[in-house]
C-alpha positions in Angstrom: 16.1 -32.0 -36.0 18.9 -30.2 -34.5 22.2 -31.5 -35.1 24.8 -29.6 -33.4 24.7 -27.3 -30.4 27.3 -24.4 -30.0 27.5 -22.7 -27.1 29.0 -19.1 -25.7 31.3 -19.6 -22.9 31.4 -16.9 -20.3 27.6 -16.1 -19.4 26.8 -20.0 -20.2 28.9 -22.3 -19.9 31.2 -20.3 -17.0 29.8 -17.4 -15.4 30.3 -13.9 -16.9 34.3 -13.4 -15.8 35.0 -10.2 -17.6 32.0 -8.0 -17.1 32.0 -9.0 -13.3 35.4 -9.1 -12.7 36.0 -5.6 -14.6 32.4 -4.6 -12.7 34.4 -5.4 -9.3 38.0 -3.5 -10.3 35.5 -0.1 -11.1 33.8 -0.5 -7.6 37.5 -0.9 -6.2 38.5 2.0 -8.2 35.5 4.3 -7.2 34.4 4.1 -10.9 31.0 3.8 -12.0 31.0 -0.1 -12.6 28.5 -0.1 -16.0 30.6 2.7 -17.3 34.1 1.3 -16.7 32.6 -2.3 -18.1 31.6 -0.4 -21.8 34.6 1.2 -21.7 36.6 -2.2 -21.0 34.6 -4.3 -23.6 35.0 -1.6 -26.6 38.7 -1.6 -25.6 38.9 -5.7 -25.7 37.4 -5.6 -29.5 39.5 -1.8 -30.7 42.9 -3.4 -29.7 42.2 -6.5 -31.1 43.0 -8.4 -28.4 39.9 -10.3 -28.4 40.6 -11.5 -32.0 44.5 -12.1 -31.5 46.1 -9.4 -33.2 47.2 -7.5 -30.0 49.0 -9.1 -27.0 47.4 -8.5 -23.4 49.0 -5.6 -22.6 47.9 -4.0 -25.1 45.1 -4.3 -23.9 45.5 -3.2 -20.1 48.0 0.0 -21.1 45.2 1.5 -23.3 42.8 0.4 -20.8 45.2 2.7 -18.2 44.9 5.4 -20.4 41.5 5.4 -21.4 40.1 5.5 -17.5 43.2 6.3 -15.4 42.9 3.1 -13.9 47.1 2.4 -12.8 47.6 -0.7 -11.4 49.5 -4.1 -12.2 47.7 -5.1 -14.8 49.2 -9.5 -13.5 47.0 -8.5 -10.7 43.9 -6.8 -12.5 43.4 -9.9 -14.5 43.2 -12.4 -11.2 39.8 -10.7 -10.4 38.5 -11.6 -14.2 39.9 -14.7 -14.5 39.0 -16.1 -11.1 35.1 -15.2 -12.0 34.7 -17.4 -14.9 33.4 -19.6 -12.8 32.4 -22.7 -14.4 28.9 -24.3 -14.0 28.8 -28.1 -13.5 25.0 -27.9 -14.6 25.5 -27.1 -18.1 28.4 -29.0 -18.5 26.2 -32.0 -17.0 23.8 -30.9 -19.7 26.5 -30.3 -22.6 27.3 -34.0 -21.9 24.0 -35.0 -22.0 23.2 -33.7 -26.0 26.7 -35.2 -26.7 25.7 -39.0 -25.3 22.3 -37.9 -27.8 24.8 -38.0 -30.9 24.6 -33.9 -31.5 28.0 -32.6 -31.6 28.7 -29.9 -29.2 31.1 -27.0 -29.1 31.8 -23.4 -28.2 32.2 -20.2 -29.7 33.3 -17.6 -27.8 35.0 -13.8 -27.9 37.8 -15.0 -26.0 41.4 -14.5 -25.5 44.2 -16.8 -24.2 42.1 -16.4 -20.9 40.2 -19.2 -22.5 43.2 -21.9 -22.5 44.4 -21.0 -19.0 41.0 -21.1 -17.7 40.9 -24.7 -19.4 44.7 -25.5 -18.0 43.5 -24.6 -14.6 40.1 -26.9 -14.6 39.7 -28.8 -17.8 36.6 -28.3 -19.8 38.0 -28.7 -23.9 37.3 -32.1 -23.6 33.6 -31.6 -23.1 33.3 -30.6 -26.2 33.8 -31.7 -30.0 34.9 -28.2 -30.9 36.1 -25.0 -29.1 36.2 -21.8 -31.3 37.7 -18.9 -29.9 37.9 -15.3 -31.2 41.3 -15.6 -30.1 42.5 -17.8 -32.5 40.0 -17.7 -35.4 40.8 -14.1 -35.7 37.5 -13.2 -36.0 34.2 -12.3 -33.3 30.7 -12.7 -33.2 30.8 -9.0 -33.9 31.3 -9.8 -37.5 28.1 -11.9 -38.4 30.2 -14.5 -41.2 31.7 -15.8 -38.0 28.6 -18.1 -37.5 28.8 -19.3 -41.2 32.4 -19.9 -40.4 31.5 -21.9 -37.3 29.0 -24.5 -39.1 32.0 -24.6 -42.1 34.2 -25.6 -39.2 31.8 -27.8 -37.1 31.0 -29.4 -40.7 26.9 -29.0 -40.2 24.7 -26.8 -42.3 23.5 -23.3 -40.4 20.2 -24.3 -40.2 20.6 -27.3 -38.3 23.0 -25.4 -35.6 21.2 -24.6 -31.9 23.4 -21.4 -31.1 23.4 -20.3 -27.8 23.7 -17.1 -26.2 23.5 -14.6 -23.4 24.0 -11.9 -25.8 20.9 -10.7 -27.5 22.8 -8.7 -30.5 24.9 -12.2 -31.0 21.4 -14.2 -31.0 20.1 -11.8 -33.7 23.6 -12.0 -36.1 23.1 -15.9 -35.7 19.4 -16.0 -36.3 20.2 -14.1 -39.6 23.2 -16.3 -40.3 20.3 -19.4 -40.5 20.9 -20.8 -37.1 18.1 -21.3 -34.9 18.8 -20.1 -31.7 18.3 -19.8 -28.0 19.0 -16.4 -25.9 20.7 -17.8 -22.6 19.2 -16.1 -19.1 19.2 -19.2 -16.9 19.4 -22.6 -16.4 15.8 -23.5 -16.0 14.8 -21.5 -18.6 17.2 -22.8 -21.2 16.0 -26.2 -20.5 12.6 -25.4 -21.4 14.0 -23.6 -24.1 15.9 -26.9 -26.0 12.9 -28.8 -25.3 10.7 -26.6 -27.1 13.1 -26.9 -30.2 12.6 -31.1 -30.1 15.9 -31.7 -27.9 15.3 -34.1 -25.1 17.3 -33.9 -22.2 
């Protein structure tokens, strides 16, 4: 029996800020959106950014030079921020394991987006944990992160629901010992934690 569920944010918990809103900036820009999103998301993890050792802008001036993209970077980050929208489903559903007993946090490649999406509308205290690339200093792109995560949430791996919309992220947790659920939609997950002998 499961004990803990940890879930990604943006893609599950929130929609999937950054790829859309750096999706919309390319269209804006007359850039081919898929392209200008890679480009983006190798920057985020190169810099550091997305594991605190760079500051934002950082980010957005190598960003600049990288794709030519000039712009305020105050105002390129609205249009990621303001698409993390969160979804009241899952956090109905997060609430749900929680009133089961299971502890339930998140681990996410963030940055400080993450806190001033949570100052804006208030989502931490869902949660028992919130672990953010950000701060940990570490991302799902380095696979001891999960074993860190269970160390942190103070439950064995095996015993750790990890969910996902990531499929490389599912297959570094899966190998970590977690059992785990790739994230497409609601419905489906659902189905999905049933299957794995969580009621909800």
């Amino acid at each position: 029996m499961m004990k803990a569920v940890l879930f990604d944010f943006g893609g599950v918990i929130a929609a999937e800020g950054f790829r859309e809103g750096m999706m919309s900036i390319a269209k804006k820009k007359n850039l081919d959106e898929q392209a200008f999103f890679r480009t983006a998301e190798e920057i985020i993890y190169k810099t550091g950014y997305v594991t605190g050792k760079a500051k934002e802008k950082v980010f957005w001036e190598t960003l600049s030079k990288e794709t030519g993209v000039k712009d305020d970077y105050r105002r390129l980050r609205i249009e990621i921020l303001r698409r993390f929208v969160l979804r009241p489903e899952m956090l109905s559903l997060v609430k749900k394991l929680r009133d089961q007993g299971l502890v339930v946090a998140i681990l996410s490649d963030q940055t400080n987006w993450l806190d001033e999406i949570n100052s804006k509308k208030p989502f931490y205290n869902r949660f028992d944990y919130v672990i953010n690339s950000y701060v940990l200093g570490k991302s799902k792109r380095d696979a001891s992160v999960f074993r860190d995560a269970a160390k942190i949430i103070g439950i064995k791996p095996h015993l750790i629901l990890f969910v996902d919309d990531n499929s490389h992220n599912i297959k570094l947790a899966s190998e970590a010992g977690l059992r785990t659920i790739h994230f497409t939609n609601i419905e489906n997950f659902k189905s999905q934690i049933e299957a794995v002998g969580i009621k909800i």
